[in-house]
C-alpha positions as CSV (number, residue, x, y, z in Angstrom):
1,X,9.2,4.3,-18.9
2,X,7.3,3.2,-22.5
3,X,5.8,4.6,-25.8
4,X,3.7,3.2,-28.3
5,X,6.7,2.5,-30.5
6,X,8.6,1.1,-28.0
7,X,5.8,-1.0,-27.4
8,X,5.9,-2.4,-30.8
9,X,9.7,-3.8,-30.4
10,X,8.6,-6.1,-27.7
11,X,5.5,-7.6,-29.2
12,X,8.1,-8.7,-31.6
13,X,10.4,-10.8,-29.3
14,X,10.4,-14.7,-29.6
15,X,8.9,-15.0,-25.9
16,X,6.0,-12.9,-26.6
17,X,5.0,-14.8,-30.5
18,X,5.9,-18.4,-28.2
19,X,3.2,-16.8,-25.5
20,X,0.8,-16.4,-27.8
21,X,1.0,-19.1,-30.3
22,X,1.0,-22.1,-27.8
23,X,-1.2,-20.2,-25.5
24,X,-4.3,-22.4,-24.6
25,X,-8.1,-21.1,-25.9
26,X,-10.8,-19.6,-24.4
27,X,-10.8,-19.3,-20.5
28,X,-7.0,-20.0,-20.6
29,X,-6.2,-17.6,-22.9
30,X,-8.0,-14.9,-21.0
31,X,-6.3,-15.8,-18.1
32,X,-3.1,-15.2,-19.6
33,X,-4.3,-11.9,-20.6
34,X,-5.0,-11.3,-16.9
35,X,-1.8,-11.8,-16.1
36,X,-0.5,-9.9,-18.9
37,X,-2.9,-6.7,-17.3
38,X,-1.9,-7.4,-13.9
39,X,2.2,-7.2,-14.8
40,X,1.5,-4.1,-17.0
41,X,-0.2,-2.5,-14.5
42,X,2.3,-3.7,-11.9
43,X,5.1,-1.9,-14.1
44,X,3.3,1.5,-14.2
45,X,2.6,1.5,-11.3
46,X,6.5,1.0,-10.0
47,X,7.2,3.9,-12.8
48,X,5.0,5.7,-11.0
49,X,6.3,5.4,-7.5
50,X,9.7,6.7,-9.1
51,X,10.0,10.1,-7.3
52,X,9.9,8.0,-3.8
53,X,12.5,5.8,-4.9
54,X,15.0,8.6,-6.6
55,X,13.9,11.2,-4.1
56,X,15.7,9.5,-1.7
57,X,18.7,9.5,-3.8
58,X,19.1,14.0,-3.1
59,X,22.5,13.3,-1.3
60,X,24.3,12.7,-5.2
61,X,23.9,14.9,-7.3
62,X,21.6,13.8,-11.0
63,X,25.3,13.1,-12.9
64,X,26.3,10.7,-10.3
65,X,23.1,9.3,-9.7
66,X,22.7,9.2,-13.9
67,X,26.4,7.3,-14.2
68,X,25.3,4.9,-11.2
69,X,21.9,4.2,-12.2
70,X,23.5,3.1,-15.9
71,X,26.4,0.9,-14.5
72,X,24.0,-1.3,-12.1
73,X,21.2,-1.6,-14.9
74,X,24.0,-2.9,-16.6
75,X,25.6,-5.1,-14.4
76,X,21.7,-6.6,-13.2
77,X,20.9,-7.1,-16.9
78,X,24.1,-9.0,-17.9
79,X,23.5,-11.5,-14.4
80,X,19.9,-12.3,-15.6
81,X,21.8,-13.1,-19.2
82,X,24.4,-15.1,-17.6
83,X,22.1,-17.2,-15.7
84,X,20.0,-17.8,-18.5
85,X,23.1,-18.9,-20.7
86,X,22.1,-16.1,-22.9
87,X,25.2,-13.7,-22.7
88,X,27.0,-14.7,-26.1
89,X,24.1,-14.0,-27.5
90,X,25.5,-9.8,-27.2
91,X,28.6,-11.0,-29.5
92,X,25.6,-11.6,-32.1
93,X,24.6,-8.3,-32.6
94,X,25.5,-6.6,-35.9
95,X,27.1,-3.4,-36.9
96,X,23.7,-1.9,-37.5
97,X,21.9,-3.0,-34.9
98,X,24.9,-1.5,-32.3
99,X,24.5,1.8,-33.9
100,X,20.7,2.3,-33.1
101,X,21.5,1.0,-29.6
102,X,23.9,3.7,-29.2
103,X,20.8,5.9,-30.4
104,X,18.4,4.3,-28.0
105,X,21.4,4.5,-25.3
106,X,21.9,8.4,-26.0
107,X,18.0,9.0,-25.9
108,X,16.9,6.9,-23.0
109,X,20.4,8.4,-20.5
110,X,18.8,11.8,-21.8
111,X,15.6,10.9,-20.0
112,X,16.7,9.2,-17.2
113,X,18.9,12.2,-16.6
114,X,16.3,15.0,-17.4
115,X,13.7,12.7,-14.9
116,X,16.5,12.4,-12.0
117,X,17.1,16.3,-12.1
118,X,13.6,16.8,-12.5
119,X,12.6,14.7,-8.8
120,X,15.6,15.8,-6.8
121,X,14.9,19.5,-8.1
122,X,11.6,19.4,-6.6
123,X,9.7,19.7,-10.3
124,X,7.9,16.2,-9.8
125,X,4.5,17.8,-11.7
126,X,7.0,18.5,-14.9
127,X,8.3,15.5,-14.9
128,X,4.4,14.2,-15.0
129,X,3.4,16.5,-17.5
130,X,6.2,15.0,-19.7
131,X,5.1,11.7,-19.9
132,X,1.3,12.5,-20.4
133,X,2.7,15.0,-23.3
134,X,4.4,11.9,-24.7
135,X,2.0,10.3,-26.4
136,X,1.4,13.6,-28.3
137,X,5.0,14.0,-29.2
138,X,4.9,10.3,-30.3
139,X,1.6,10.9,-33.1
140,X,3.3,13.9,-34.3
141,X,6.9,12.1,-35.3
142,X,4.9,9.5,-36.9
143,X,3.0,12.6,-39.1
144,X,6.9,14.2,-39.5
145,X,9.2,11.0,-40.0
146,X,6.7,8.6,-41.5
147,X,4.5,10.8,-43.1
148,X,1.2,9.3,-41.2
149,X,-2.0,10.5,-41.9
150,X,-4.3,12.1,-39.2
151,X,-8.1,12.2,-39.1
152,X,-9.5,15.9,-38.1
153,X,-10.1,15.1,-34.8
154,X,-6.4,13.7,-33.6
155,X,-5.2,16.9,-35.5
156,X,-7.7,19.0,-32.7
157,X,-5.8,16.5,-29.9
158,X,-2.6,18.1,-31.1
159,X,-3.6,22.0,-31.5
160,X,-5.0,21.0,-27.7
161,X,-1.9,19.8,-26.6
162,X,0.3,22.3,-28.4
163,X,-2.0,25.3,-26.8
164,X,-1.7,23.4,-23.2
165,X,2.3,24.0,-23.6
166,X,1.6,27.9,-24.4
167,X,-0.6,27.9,-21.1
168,X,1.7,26.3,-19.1
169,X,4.9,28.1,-20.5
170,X,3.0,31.1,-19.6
171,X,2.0,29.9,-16.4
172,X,5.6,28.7,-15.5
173,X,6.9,32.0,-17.1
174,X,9.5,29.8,-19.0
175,X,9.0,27.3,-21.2
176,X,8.2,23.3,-20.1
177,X,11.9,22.2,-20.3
178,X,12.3,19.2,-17.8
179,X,8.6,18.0,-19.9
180,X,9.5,18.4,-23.2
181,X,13.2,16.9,-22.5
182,X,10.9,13.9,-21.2
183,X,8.7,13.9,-23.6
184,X,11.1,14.1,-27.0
185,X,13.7,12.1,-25.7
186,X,11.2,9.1,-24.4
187,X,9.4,9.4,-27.9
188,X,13.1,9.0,-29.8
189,X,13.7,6.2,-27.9
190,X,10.7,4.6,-28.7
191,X,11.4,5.2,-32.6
192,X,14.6,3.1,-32.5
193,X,12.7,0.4,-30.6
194,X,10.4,0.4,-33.5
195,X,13.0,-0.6,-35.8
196,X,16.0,-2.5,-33.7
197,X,16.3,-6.1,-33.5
198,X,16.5,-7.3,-30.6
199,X,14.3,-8.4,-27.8
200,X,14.1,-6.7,-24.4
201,X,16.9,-8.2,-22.3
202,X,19.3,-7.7,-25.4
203,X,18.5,-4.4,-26.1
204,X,18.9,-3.1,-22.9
205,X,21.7,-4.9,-22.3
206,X,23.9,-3.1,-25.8
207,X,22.1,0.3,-24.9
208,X,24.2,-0.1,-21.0
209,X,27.4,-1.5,-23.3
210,X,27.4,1.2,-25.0
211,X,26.4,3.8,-21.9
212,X,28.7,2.4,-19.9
213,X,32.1,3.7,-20.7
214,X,30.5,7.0,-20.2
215,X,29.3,6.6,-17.1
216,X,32.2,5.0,-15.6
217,X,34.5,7.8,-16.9
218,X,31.9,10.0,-14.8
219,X,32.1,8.0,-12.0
220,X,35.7,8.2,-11.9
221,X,36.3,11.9,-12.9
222,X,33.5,12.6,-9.7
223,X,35.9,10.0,-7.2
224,X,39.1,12.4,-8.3
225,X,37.6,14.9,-7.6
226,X,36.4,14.0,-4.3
227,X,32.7,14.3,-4.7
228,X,31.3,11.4,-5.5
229,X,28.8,9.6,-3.0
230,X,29.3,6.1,-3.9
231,X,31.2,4.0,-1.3
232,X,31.1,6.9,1.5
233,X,28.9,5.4,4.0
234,X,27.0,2.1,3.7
235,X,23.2,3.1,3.2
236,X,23.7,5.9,-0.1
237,X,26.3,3.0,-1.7
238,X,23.3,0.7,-1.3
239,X,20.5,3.2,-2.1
240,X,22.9,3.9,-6.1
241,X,23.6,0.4,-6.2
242,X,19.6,-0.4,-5.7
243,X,19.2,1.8,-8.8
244,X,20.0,-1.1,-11.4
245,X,17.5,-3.3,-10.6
246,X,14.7,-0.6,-9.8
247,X,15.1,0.4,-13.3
248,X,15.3,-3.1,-14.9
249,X,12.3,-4.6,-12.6
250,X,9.4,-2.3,-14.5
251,X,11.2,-3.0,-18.1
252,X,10.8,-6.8,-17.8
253,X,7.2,-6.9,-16.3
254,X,6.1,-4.2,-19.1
255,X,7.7,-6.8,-21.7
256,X,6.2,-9.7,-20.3
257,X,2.8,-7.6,-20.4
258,X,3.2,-6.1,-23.5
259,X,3.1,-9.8,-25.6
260,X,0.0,-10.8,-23.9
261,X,-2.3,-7.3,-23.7
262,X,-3.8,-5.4,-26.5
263,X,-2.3,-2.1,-27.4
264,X,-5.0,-0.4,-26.5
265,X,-4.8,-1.9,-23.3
266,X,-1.4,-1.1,-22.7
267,X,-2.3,2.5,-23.8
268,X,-4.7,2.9,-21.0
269,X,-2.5,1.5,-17.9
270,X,0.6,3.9,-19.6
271,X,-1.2,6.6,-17.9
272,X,-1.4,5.4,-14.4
273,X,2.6,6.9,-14.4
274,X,2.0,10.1,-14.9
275,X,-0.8,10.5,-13.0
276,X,0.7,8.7,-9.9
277,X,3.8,11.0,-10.3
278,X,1.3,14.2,-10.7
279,X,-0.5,13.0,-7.3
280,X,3.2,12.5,-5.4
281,X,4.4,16.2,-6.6
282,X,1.2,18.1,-5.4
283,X,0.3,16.1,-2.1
284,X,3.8,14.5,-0.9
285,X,6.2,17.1,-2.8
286,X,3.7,20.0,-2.5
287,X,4.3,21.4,-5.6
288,X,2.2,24.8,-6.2
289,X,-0.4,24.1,-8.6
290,X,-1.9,27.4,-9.8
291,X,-5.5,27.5,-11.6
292,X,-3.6,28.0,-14.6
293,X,-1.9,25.4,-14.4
294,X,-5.0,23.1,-13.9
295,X,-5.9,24.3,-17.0
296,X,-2.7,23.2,-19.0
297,X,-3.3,19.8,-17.4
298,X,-6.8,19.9,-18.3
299,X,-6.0,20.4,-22.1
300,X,-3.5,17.8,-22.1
301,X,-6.1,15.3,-20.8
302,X,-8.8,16.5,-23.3
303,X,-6.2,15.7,-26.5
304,X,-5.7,12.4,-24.8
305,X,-8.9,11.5,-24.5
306,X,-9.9,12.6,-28.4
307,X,-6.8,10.4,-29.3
308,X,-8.7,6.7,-27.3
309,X,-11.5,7.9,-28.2
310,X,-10.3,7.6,-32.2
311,X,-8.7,4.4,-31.6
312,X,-11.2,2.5,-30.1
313,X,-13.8,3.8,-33.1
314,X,-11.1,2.7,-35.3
315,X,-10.7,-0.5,-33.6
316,X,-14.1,-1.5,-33.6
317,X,-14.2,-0.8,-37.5
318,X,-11.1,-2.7,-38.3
């Protein structure tokens, strides 16, 4: 799951600079940019389809599926670095760089956890409305923490937004949790991508280094105390152990799309998530969906669509 900052940390990798510099002109380098929308798309899409994967998962409870989903990224990530010869490249990392990956680490469990709660709760439209708020919360830390200046009409996208969470807190009768969980967390995460050092693989392989001693502790605490899932009966072991490379499978095809397709590009197909998650909770899950509700949705989409609207006149004047 994928912000515009996050974005930024993996245009930076050496695969993605190789990719473009060598990259042949003119028909081939469209081709490549094909691909690049095809894999990106590809990625959303599986982010997407989420809440059919871990909605399967309802026998553990969101800790245990959490601690499990951490330990088998991990172990998936640091196989595709052994194979490539790549795994002493982890005792490279400096002090520095191990502290924002405990950041990252801290942020991005905070989301996976709030989003596996959120689809074995049954609040699957939540967990939809976080992501599309995202991009919101994202502009508005770059106007807090790096001072960024907005044009009038992204500061209307953002009074929008901010009046679609009073419609829908009011409509919920509680405030948005599970989506603004999602939507802070996922747009802290993509912060520290902005400024860490390392590319993809790397990174999520010190952000499960540093998880992981959490998670096992979890896992163990949860086998002492006789309720943990994992290794009682054959198809849930499988399903938590399937975890690690669901979540790792859409991070590498959005990195390998995200060196070859524009930003704005990326920024487009970033929606196909929520909106695939939005369909699953109201026609699979059959979430209510009160006129009010619409109308908090409806908000949200109108502040999205004033924020491409500004980028691609910005774009086209650069």
């Amino acid at each position: 799951m994928r912000g515009v900052w996050a974005r930024g940390s993996v245009n930076g990798t050496k695969d993605a600079v190789d990719s473009e510099t060598f990259a042949p002109a003119g028909a081939g380098r469209r081709s490549l940019a094909g691909r690049g929308v095809a894999v990106g798309a590809g990625a959303y899409l599986i982010w997407g389809m989420f809440p059919a994967f871990f909605g399967l998962l309802d026998f553990a409870g969101p800790v245990e599926i959490l601690a499990q989903r951490i330990l088998w990224t991990l172990v998936v990530v640091v196989i595709a670095l052994a194979a490539a010869g790549r795994l002493r490249e982890l005792w490279t990392i400096d002090a520095r760089t191990w502290r924002l990956a405990a950041v990252a680490a801290a942020a991005i469990s905070l989301n996976w956890g709030t989003y596996v709660y959120g689809v074995v709760s049954g609040h699957v439209v939540e967990c939809a409305l976080g992501y599309f708020i995202n991009p919101l919360v994202t502009v508005l830390f770059g106007v807090v923490l790096f001072r960024e200046r907005l044009r009038w009409p992204q500061w209307v996208a953002l009074g929008l937004g901010a009046a679609a969470v009073v419609v829908i807190t009011v409509d919920y009768g509680r405030p948005p949790v599970i989506a603004l969980v999602l939507a802070c967390s996922f747009a802290t995460y993509g912060l520290v991508k902005k400024v860490i050092r390392l590319d993809p693989m790397r990174s999520v392989a010190a952000e499960g280094v540093v998880s992981a001693p959490f998670a096992l502790a979890v896992v163990i605490a949860l086998e002492l105390h006789g309720t943990a899932e994992f290794g009682h009966g054959g198809g849930h072991t499988a399903l938590l152990i399937a975890s690690g490379p669901v979540t790792l499978i859409p991070l590498l095809l959005f990195a390998f799309a995200a060196g070859r397709v524009p930003l704005s590009t990326m920024g487009i197909l970033q929606y196909l998530t929520p909106a695939l998650q939005l369909a699953w909770g109201v026609l699979v899950g059959h979430e209510p969906m009160p006129a009010s509700r619409w109308i908090g949705f409806a908000l949200i989409w109108a502040a999205l669509a004033i924020f491409a609207a500004t980028a691609v006149r910005r774009s086209r004047g650069a």
